[in-house]
N, C-alpha and C positions, 0 to 999 in steps of 0.2 A: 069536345073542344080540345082544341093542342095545347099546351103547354108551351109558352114562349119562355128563353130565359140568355140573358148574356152571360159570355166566358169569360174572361179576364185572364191571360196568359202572359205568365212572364216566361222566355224563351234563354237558354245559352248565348251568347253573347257570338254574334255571327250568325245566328244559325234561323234566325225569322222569317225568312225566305222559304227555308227549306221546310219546316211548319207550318207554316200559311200554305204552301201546297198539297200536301199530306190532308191539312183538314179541309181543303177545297172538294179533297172526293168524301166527304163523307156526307151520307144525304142529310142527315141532323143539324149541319150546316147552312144557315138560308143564307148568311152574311157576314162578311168579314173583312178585318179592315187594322192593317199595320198603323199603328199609334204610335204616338211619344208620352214620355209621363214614364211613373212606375212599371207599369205593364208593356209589354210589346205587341200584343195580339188583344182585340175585341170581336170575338164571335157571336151571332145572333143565332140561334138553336132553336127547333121547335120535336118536341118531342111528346107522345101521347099523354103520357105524365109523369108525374114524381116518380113515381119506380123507374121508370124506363130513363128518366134525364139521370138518377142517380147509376144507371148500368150503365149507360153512355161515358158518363166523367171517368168511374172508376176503370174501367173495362176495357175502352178506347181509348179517351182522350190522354188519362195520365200515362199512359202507356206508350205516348209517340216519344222519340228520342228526341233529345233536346229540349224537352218542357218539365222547365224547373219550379214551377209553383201555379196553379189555378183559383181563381174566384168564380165560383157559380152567384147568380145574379137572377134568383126565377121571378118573372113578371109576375105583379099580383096586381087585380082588378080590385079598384077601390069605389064601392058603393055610395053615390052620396043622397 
């Protein structure tokens, strides 16, 4: 089962357009969606799992220009 988890991106000031497209091609991407608030960017991510979401952040995501701080946010299934 995949691992769902939201991003939280606060971007360069100008520059959220131009990240928002950037993460548009990445398939780990299912959804995304320019905000207001503290953050600029909310991405919906699904990835195999924790390993693979934690290679993605470091490896990809923090790596695009212009993205100055991220929040990872991994869905967790609550049993009741």
């Amino acid at each position: 089962m995949a691992l769902k988890a939201y991003i939280l991106i606060n971007t360069q000031i100008g520059k959220t357009s131009e990240v928002a497209e950037t993460l548009k091609n990445m398939p780990e991407v299912k959804r995304l969606d320019i905000i207001m608030g503290p953050y600029d960017i909310i991405a919906e991510v699904e990835t195999k799992d924790h390993d693979e979401l934690s290679d993605m952040v470091i490896r990809k995501l923090q790596r695009i220009d212009y993205i100055q701080h991220t929040m990872t946010c991994p869905v967790i299934k609550v049993e009741s």
